[in-house]
N, C-alpha and C positions, 0 to 999 in steps of 0.2 A: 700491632705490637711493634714496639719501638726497640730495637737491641743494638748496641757499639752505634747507633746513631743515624739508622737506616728503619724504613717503614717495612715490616716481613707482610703485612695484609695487603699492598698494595703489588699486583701483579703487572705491571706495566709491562710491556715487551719483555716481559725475563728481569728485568732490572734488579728489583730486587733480591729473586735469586743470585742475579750475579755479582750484586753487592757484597749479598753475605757469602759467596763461595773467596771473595776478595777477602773479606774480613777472616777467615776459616785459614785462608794461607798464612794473612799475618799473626793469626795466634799459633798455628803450627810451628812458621818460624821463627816465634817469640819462643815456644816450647822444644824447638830445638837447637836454640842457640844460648839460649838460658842455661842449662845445664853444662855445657861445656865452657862457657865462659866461668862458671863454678869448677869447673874440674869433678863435674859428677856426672853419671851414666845418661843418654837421652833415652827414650822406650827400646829401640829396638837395640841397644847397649843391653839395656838391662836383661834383655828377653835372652841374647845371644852369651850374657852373664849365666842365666837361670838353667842355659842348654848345657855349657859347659859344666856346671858343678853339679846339676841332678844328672848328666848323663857318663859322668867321669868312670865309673868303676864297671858299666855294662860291657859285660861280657860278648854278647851276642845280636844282629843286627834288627832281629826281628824287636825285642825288648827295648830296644833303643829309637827305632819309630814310634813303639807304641807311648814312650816315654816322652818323644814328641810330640803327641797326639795330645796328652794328658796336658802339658806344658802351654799348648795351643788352646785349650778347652778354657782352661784356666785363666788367663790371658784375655780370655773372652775375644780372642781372633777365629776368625770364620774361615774355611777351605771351598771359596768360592768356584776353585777351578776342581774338585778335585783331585788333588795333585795326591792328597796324601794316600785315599784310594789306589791311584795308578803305583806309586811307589810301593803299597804293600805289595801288588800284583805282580810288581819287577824285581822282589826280595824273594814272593812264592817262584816264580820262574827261574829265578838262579840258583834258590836252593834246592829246584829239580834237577838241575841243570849238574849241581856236585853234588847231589843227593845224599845230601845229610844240612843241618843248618847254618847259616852262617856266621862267623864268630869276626868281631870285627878285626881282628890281630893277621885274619887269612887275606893277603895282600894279595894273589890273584881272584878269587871271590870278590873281594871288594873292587876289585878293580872291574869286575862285572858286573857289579852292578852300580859302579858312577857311568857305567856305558851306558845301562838302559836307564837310570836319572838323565844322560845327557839327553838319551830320546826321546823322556818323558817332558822337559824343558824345549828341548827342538820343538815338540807338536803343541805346545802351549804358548809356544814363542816367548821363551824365557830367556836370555841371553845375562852372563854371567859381567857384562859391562854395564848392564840396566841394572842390577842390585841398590845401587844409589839413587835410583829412581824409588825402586818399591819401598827404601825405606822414608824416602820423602812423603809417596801415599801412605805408608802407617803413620808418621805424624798426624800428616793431615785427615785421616779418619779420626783419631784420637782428638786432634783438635774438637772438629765439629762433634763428635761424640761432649763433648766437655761443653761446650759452646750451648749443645741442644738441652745438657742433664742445668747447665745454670739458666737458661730460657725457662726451662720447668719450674724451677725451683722459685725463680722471682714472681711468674704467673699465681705461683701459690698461695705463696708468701701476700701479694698483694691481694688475690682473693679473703684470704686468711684477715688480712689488716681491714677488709671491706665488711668481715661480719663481725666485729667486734665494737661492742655497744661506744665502746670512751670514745669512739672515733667517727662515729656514725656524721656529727656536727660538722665535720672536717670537711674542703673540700679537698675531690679527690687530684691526683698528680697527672695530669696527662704523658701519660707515655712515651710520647712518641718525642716529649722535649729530653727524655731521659737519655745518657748516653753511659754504659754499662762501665767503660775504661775508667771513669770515675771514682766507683767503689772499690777498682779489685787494689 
């Protein structure tokens, strides 16, 4: 299979692979620089958009995770590490801790529990100056996510055009001379 102008069947040293994680960068930074040269949201804009307005009026901090949880579900983003788990378990600890729940307005509570966020980030090796990195890696998942759903989609498609009688006479297209940047 022939995609943006590289062989994906052909395994040569990684090559391949490494072409398309090449290709995967330039559609992510196509996908993130496209939008702002528009003056419209990139993904993790929009995400950090969707946090703000669904979680504006939450009262309390447990409803407010869970609101992120839902947000994230939604989004169809994965909790690889984790984290969200750990964070409920550092909301249940502090609301031991002032035993009663926590309400986000209670400025030493909350300040207790970005203590144990920071330590839930320290053991994950999260650092608050790599933000810019992670949202580079959501691009670039999203890219390929995008990349893999149009691979499918033309595999189909040309399946599809392969059992259809009017075209049976036809010869077919070799692939691999195809380059995808063409269409879009």
């Amino acid at each position: 299979m022939c995609l943006m102008g590289f062989d994906l069947d052909v395994e040569q040293s990684g090559l391949a692979i490494m072409n398309f994680d090449v290709e995967i960068i330039k559609v992510s930074r196509l996908n993130y620089a496209t939008p702002l040269r528009a003056d419209l949201f990139s993904e993790s804009q929009r995400i950090q958009y969707t946090i703000q307005t669904r979680t504006q009026g939450i009262p309390d901090a447990r409803t407010y995770l869970l609101t992120l949880k839902e947000i994230r579900i939604r989004r169809g983003l994965t909790d690889d590490l984790g984290a969200e788990a750990m964070m409920m378990d550092a909301l249940e600890k502090v609301e031991k801790e002032i035993k009663k729940p926590l309400m986000r307005n209670d400025k030493e509570g909350m300040a207790l529990l970005m203590a144990e966020f920071d330590k839930i980030n320290k053991k994950l090796g999260i650092q608050r100056e790599d933000l810019p990195k992670y949202e580079e890696l959501l691009e670039h998942k999203i890219a390929k996510a995008q990349l893999e759903e149009l691979k499918k989609d033309a595999l189909e498609a040309m399946e599809t055009q392969k059992k259809r009688e009017e075209f049976k006479d036809e010869e077919t297209v070799d692939v691999k001379s195809l380059d995808i940047r063409n269409f879009l």
